[in-house]
RODRENFI-357208 format. One record per residue (C-alpha): x negated, y, z. Coordinates in steps of 0.2 Angstrom, whole numbers, plus 5000, padded with zeros to 4 digits. Each point is the difference from the previous one (the first is absolute). Layout:
! residues N
XYZ...
***
This chain:
! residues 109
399848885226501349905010501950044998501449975010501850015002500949965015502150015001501249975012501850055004500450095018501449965011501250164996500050065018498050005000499750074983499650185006498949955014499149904987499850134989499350135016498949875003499149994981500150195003498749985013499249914991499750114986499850145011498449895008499349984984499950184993499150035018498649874998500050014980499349834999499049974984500449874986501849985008501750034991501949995008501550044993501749945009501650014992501849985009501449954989501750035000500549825010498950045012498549894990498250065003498849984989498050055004498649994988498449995007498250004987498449995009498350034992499149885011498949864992500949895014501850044999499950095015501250165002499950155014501749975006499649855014499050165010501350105002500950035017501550044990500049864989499949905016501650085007500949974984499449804997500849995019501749934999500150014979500949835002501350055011500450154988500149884985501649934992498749934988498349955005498350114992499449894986498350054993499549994981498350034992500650114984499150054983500850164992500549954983500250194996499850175007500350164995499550145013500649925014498449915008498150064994499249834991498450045011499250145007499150104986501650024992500650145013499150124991501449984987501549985009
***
């Protein structure tokens, strides 16, 4: 299981369009359902993002790359930034009904 966290800060003026284009993100995703594949994506008050991305793959790998709306919102994510995106691998140190530790837990959540 591979984590990630990825943050960066949008330019005020291009914080909504940011946040429309995540949408479509999101909306792609629940169309094509991929498997072993979580995102969550946060939006702070100062206009920080923050993404969290877990993949199941052996190889790290994640679903997001594929998608035409991921494409769209990778386009032009520099020139919406006051702060670049800067990616972390993460460990959760704890958790409490907020993320499923793996799969077969779902039946008790």
């Amino acid at each position: 299981m591979r984590r990630t966290v990825i943050r960066y800060k949008t330019k005020p003026e291009m914080s909504d369009r940011n946040a429309e284009l995540v949408a479509a993100v999101f909306a792609e995703l629940k169309a094509a359902q991929p498997e072993g594949f979580r995102y969550l994506s946060l939006r702070l008050e100062d206009d920080t993002f923050i993404h969290f991305v877990e993949s199941a793959a052996d190889d790290g790998s994640s679903a997001l790359p594929k998608l035409a709306a991921f494409q769209a919102f990778q386009n032009g994510i520099r020139e919406r930034c006051a702060e670049p995106p800067l990616a972390k691998s993460v460990t959760i140190v704890g958790n409490y009904r907020m993320l499923r530790e793996t799969e077969s837990a779902l039946a008790g959540v």
